[in-house]
C-alpha positions in Angstrom: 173.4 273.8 104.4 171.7 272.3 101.3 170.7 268.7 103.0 169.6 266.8 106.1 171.1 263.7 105.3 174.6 261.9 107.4 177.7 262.3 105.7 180.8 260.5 107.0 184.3 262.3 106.4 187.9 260.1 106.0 189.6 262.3 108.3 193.4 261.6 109.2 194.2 264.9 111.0 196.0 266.5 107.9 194.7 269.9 106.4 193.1 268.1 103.4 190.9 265.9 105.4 190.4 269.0 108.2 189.0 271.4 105.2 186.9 268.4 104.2 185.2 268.4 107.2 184.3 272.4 107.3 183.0 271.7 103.7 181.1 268.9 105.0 179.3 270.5 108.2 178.4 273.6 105.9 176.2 271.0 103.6 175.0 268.5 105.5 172.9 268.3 109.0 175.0 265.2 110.5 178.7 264.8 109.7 180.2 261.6 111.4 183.5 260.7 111.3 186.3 257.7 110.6 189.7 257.8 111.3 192.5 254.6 110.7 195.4 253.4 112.2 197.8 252.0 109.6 201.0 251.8 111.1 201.6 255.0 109.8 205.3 256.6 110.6 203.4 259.9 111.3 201.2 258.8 114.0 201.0 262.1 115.4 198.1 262.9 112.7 195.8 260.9 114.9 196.1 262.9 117.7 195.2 265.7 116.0 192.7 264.9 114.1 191.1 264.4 118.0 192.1 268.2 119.2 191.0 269.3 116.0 187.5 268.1 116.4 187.7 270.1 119.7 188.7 273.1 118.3 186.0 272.8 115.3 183.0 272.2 118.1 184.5 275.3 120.2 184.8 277.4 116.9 180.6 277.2 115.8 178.1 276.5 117.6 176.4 275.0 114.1 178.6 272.9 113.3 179.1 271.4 117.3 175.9 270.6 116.9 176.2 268.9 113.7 179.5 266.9 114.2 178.7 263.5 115.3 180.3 260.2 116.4 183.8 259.7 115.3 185.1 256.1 114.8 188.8 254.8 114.5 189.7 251.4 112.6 192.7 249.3 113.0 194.1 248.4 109.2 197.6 247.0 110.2 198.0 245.1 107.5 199.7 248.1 105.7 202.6 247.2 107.5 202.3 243.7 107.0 202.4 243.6 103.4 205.7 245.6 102.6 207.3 248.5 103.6 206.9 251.6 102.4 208.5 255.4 103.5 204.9 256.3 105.3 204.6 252.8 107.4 208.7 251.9 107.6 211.8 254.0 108.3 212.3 253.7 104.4 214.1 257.0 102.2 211.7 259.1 100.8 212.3 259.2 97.2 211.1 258.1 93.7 211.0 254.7 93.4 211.7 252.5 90.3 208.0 252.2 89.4 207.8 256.1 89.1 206.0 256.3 91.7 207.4 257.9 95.6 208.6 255.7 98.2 205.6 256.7 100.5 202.9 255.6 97.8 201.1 253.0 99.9 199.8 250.2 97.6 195.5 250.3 98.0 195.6 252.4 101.2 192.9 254.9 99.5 190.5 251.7 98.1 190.7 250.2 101.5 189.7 253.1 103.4 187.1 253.8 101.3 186.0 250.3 101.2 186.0 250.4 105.0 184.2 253.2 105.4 181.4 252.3 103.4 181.3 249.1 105.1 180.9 251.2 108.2 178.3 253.8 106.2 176.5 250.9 105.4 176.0 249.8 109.1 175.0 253.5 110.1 172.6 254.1 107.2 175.1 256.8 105.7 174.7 257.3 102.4 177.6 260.5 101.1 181.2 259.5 102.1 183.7 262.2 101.8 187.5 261.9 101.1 190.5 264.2 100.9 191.8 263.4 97.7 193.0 265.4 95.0 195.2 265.2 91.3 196.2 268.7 91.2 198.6 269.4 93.6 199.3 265.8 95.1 202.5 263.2 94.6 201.5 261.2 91.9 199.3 259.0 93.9 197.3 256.6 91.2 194.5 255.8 94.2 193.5 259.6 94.5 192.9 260.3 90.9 188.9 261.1 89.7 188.8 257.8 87.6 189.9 255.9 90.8 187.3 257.6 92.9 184.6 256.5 90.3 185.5 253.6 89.7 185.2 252.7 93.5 181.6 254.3 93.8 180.7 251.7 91.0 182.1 249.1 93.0 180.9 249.7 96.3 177.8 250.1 95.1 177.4 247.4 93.5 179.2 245.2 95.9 177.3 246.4 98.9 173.3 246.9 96.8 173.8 250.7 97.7 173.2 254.0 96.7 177.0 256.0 98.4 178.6 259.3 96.6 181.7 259.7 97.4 182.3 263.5 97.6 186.1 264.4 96.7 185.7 268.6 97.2 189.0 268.9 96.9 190.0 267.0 94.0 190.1 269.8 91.2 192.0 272.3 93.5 195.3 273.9 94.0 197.0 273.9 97.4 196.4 277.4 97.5 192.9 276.4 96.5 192.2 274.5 99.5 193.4 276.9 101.9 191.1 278.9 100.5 188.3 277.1 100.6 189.0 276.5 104.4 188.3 280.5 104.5 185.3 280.3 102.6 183.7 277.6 104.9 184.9 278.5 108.0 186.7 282.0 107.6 190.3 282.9 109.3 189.4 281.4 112.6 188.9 277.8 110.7 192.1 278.6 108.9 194.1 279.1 112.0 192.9 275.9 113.4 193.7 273.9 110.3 197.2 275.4 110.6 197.8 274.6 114.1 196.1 271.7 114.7 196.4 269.7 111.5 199.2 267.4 110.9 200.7 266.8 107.2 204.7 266.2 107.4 205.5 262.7 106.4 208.2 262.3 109.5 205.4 263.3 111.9 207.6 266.6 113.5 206.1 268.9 115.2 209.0 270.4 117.0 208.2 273.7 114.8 205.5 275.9 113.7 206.4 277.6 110.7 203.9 280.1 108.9 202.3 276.9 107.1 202.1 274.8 110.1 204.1 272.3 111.9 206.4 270.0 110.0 210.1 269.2 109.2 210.2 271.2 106.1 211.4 269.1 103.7 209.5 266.3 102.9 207.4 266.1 99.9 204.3 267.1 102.2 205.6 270.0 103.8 206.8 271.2 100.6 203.0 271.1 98.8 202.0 273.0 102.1 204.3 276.0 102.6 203.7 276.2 98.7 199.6 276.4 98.7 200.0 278.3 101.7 202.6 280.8 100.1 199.7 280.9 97.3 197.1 281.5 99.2 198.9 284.1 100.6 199.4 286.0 97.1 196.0 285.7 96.1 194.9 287.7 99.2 197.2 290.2 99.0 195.4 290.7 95.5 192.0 291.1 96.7 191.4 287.4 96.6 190.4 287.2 100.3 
C-alpha cells in the first residue's frame, strides 16, 4: 500500500470494476465506493456488486478494514434519452454508426462526472474506473484520450486536483484476470468469477468455467476468452 489517501472505485459488479477494487485496496488506506442505477437490462450486476463486497471483507482482513462507505446513484435518464441494447430489449448488434447496439451514448462521462461530484463532497481526491481499449467493444467513452480529457475537465469545472486511475486500460482480458491474482491471489479470483456479473442479458442460470452468463453475448464472449488466456499463460509458468 503506497498511500493513505481515499480513493473512490466506479464499481458496477462486473469483473472489471471487481479487480479495480482489489487494485485499489492494495494502494490506498480508504477505498469507498459508487455504484449507478441506469435502467440497465442487466440489473442483476447490482446485486452483486453488494455480495461481492461481502465476500472481499470476508476474504482479508486488510482490506475489510480498508473498504469504506459504498454509495448508489439513480441516473434514469439513460433510459429516457433513447434506447439502446443495455437499457431496452433492443438486438445486440453493430449499428449503422459502427458502433454496437449496447454503446450507451455518455454513460462513462456521466458517471465519472457524478462521481467526482460525489468525491468532491467527501474530500476524495483519486477516482478509479474500469475502463479499458484493448480488449473492449469499441466503446469511444473508455478510450485513454477520453479519460484525459475528462480529468482536464473535471478539474477544471470543479477547482480540483482528481486522477482518475484506469489500471486496467492497457490490458488484455487475460491480463486482467491476472492482475486479480496478483492483488488478491486465487481466492480473489474465485470470488470475481462467482460473484461478479458481466453478460449483457443479465443470466445467471449457469456457471461456466468463466463465470455466470448466457454465453453469447459480446460480454461473455471477451470473458470466456481472457479467462481461456489466463488459463494458457499459467499453464506456462505464468502463474
Amino acid at each position: 500500500m503506497h498511500s493513505k489517501e481515499t480513493a473512490l472505485v466506479i464499481l458496477s459488479g462486473g469483473q472489471d470494476s471487481a479487480t479495480c477494487l482489489g487494485w485499489a485496496l492494495e494502494r490506498f488506506g480508504r477505498v469507498s465506493t459508487i455504484g449507478f442505477h441506469y435502467g440497465q437490462r442487466h440489473t442483476v450486476e447490482m446485486d452483486c456488486r453488494l455480495r461481492l463486497m461481502d465476500e472481499v471483507r470476508r476474504l482479508s482482513p486488510g482490506w475489510s478494514e480498508r473498504l469504506a462507505d459504498d454509495t448508489t446513484v439513480e441516473l434514469a435518464l439513460f433510459r429516457e434519452l433513447g434506447s439502446t441494447a443495455l437499457t431496452h430489449d433492443v438486438a445486440i448488434e453493430m449499428g449503422r454508426n459502427g458502433l454496437p447496439t449496447t454503446f450507451v451514448p455518455g454513460r462513462n462521462l456521466v458517471f465519472l462526472t457524478a462521481a467526482a461530484a460525489h468525491a468532491y463532497r467527501q474530500g476524495i481526491r483519486h477516482i478509479i474506473i474500469g475502463v479499458c481499449e484493448t480488449d473492449y467493444s469499441g466503446y469511444p467513452d473508455c478510450r485513454d484520450d477520453t479519460i484525459k480529457a475528462m480529468q482536464v475537465a473535471l478539474n477544471l469545472g470543479m477547482e480540483s486536483r482528481f486522477v482518475l486511475h484506469t489500471p486496467l486500460m492497457w490490458l488484455t482480458k487475460g491480463a486482467t484476470w491476472e492482475l486479480a491474482r496478483q492483488v488478491g491471489g486465487d481466492a480473489f479470483v474465485e470470488v470475481v468469477l462467482e460473484h461478479t456479473h458481466t453478460c449483457y442479458k443479465g443470466v445467471r442460470a449457469t456457471r461456466h468455467p468463466w463465470g455466470y452468463g448466457c454465453g453469447d453475448c459480446p460480454a461473455c464472449d471477451l470473458r470466456r476468452q481472457g479467462w481461456a488466456d489466463y488459463l494458457r499463460s499459467c499453464s506456462g509458468g505464468g502463474c
